[in-house]
N, C-alpha and C positions, 0 to 999 in steps of 0.2 A: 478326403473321401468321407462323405456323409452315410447318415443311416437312409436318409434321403432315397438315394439313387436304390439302394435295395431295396426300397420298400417298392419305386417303380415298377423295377425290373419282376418284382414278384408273379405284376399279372402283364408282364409282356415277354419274358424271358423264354427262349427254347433251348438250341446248342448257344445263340448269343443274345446280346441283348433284347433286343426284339425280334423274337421268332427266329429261323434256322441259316440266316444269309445274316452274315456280315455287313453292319449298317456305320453308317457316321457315329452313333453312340460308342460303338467299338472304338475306331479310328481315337476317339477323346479319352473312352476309358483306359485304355493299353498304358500309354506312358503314363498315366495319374497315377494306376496301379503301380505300378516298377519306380516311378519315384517315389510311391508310399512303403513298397517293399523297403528297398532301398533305407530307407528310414526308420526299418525296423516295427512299424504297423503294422498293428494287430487285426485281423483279419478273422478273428473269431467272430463274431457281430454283423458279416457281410458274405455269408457261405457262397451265394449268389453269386457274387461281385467275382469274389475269387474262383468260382467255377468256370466263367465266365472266359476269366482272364488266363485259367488254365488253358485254355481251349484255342484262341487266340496266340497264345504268346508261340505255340507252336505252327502257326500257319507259316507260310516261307516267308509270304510280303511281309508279316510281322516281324518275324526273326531278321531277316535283313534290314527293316525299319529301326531299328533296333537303337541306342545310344552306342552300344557296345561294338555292332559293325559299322560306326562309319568312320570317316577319314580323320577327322579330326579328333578321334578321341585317344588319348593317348595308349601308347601301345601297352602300358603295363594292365590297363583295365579291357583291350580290345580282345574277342574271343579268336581263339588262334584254331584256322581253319585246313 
């Protein structure tokens, strides 16, 4: 994750990346972000980004897009529903 994308998102951002519907930019950012969480990525320098992905990570398609619900991932890391 770049300073990059936040500085885009600056003058296109609404509830998501561009403007208030969920676009492809989402779809890309969701896992970048969760694999950068996940890595313990500092998130201070990209308020944006992480607003963002706040926002998203709770939508259903997201939530069930998820690493963590699908089949193959193993059961100790999979969220128990």
């Amino acid at each position: 994750m770049t300073i990059v994308y936040e500085t885009i998102v600056k003058g296109s951002a609404g509830r998501y990346s561009v403007g208030d519907e969920v676009t492809m930019a989402d779809i890309c950012l969701a896992p970048t972000v969760e694999a950068a969480l996940r890595w313990n990525i500092d998130f201070e320098s990209l308020p944006i980004v992480l607003r963002i992905y706040e926002r998203l990570k709770v939508l259903p398609a997201f939530e069930m897009g998820d690493w963590k619900h699908q089949e193959d991932t193993p059961e100790q890391f999979r969220v128990k529903t």
